[in-house]
Phi, psi and omega in degrees: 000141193225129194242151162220120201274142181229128173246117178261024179287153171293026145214081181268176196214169133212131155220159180262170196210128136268192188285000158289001201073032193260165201267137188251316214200163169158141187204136181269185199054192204275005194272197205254131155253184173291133200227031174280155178057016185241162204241146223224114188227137160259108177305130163292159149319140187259172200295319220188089129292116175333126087140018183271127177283141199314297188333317192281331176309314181286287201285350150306336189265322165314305192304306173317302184312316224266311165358260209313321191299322182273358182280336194294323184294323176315293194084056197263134165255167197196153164255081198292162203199120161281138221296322171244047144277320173290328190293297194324321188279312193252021177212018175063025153122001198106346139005290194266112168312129174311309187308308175296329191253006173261338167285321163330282192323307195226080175296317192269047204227055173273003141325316163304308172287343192269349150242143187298319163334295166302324188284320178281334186275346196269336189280326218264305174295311198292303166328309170271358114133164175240007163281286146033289201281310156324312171322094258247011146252050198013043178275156186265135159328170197246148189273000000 
C-alpha cells in the first residue's frame, strides 16, 4: 500500500509513504508523481484565513483546479482533506511546527523537514494513513 500526501502551496510537495510510514518517494513543486495503486490524499485550498492574502488564495485555488484536473483526465481518485482536520491530529491543532514533527517522524528525511512543501505533504500522507489504518480493511475513507 503506497499512500501520498500532496501540499499544492506555492512552495508544494508530494510525498509517498509506505504502509509502515516510511518516506518512499517525494518531489517538491506542484509536478505529478507517480500515483497509480496509491490512495492519494490532497489538501484543499482554504476559503479564508486571518491573514492569507488574496494573490495566495487565487493561487491555491488554481493550483487545486489544475490537480483535480489532471487526476481527473487520469481517472485517479484522490481525497481531499482540510488544512485543519490533518494539522489537528498531526500538528496538535497547529500548534506544533511542521518541520519539527517530520524530523520527529522521519529523522533520516531532513530533506523533508527542510521543506515546507514537503514537510505538509509527508504530515498530509502519514494522516492519511492512519485513517488507513483505522479502516479495518484498509480500503481508503469514503470522500
Amino acid at each position: 500500500m503506497t499512500i501520498i500526501g500532496v501540499d499544492l502551496g506555492a512552495k508544494g510537495g508530494w510525498v509517498a509513504l509506505d504502509s509502515g510510514g516510511n518516506v518512499i518517494d517525494h518531489t517538491k513543486g506542484s509536478g505529478i508523481m507517480s500515483c497509480h495503486n496509491a490512495t492519494i490524499y490532497v489538501e484543499k485550498p482554504l476559503k479564508n484565513r486571518k491573514g492569507t492574502q488574496v494573490r495566495a488564495l487565487t493561487a491555491m485555488h488554481d493550483a487545486y483546479g489544475y490537480f483535480r484536473g489532471q487526476m481527473d483526465a487520469r481517472h485517479i481518485e484522490y481525497i481531499p482533506v482540510e488544512y485543519h482536520e490533518w494539522a489537528r491530529v498531526m500538528l496538535g491543532g497547529g500548534k506544533y511546527p511542521a518541520a519539527m514533527r517530520c524530523r520527529e517522524l522521519w529523522p533520516d528525511n531532513p530533506e523533508i523537514a527542510g521543506h515546507e512543501g514537503l514537510a505538509d505533504a509527508s504530515l498530509i500522507a502519514e494522516y492519511g494513513r492512519r485513517l488507513l489504518i483505522q479502516n479495518s480493511d484498509g480500503s481508503a475513507p469514503a470522500r
